[in-house]
C-alpha positions in Angstrom: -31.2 21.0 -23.3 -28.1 19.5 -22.2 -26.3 18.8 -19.0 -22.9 20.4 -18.7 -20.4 19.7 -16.4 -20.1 22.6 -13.8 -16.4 21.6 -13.0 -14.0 19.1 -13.7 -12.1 17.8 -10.7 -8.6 16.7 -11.0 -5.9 15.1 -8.7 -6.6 11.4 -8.6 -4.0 8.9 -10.6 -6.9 5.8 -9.7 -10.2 5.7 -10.0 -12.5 7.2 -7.8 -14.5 4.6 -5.3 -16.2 7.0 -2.9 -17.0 10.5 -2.7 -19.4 12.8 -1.0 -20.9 16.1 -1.8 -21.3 19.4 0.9 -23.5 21.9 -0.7 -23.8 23.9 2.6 -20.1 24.5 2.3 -19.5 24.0 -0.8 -17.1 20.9 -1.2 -16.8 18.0 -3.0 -14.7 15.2 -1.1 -13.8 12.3 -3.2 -11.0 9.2 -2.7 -9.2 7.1 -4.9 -8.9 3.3 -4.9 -5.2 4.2 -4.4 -4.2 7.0 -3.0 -5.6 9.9 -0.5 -8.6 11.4 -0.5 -9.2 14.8 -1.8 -11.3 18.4 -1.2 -12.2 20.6 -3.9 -14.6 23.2 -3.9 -17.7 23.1 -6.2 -15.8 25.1 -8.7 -13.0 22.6 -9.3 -10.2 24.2 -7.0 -8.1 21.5 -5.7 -8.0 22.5 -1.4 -7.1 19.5 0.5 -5.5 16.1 0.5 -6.3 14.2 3.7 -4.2 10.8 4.4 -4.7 8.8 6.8 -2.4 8.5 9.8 -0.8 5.2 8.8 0.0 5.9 5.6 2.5 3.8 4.2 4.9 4.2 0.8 3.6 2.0 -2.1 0.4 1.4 -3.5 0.4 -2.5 -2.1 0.2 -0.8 1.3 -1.9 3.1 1.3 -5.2 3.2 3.2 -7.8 2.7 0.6 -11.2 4.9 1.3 -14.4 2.8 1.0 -16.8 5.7 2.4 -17.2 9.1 3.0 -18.8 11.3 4.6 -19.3 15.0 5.2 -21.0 17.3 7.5 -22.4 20.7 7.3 -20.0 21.2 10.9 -17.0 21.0 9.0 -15.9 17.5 9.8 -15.3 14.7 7.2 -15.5 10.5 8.5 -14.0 8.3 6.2 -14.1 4.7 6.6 -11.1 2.5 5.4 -10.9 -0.9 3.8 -9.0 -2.4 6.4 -11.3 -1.5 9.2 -10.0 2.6 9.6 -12.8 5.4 10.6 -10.8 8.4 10.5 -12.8 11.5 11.0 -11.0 14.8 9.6 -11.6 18.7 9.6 -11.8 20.6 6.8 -8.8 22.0 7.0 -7.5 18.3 6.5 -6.7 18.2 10.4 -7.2 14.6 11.4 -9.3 14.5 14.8 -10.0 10.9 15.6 -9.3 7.1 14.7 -11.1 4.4 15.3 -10.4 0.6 14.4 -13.3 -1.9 13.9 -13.7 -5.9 13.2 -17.0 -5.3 11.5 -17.8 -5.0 8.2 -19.2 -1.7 7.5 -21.7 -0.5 4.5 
């Protein structure tokens, strides 16, 4: 037997470099090297596209997502290149920012 593909998810126009997986609600979050990150649900609908809350115009200057992560609660942290946590709801609400000097893995 072979594995299929249950969904493909599209939106990105870079490659992917982080993304995280909710079974308990059913999302897939995923962020390009650059542009915004995105929620799909587990059957390929696009839902979401969170950006962060400095987001600038240009490529040479967007918030580029290095992690993510997501909770059963409903909340989604994803931590910047440049230093960014941002933590968002599901709803693509952003609820907190947080800046940080250390490097984060």
């Amino acid at each position: 037997d072979f594995a299929t593909p249950r969904a493909v998810l599209t939106g990105h126009d870079y490659e992917i470099t982080c993304a995280a997986i909710c079974a308990e609600l059913g999302l897939v979050i995923s962020g390009s090297k650059e542009g915004p990150c995105l929620i799909h649900s587990m059957n390929g609908d696009l839902l979401r596209t969170l950006e962060g809350p400095e987001r600038l115009e240009g490529p040479e200057n967007c918030l580029r997502p290095k992690l993510i992560q997501a909770s059963r609660e409903g909340h989604c942290v994803i931590y910047y290149e440049n230093g960014l946590f941002c933590v968002f709801s599901v709803n693509g609400r952003l609820q907190a920012t947080m800046e940080t000097d250390d490097k984060i893995r």
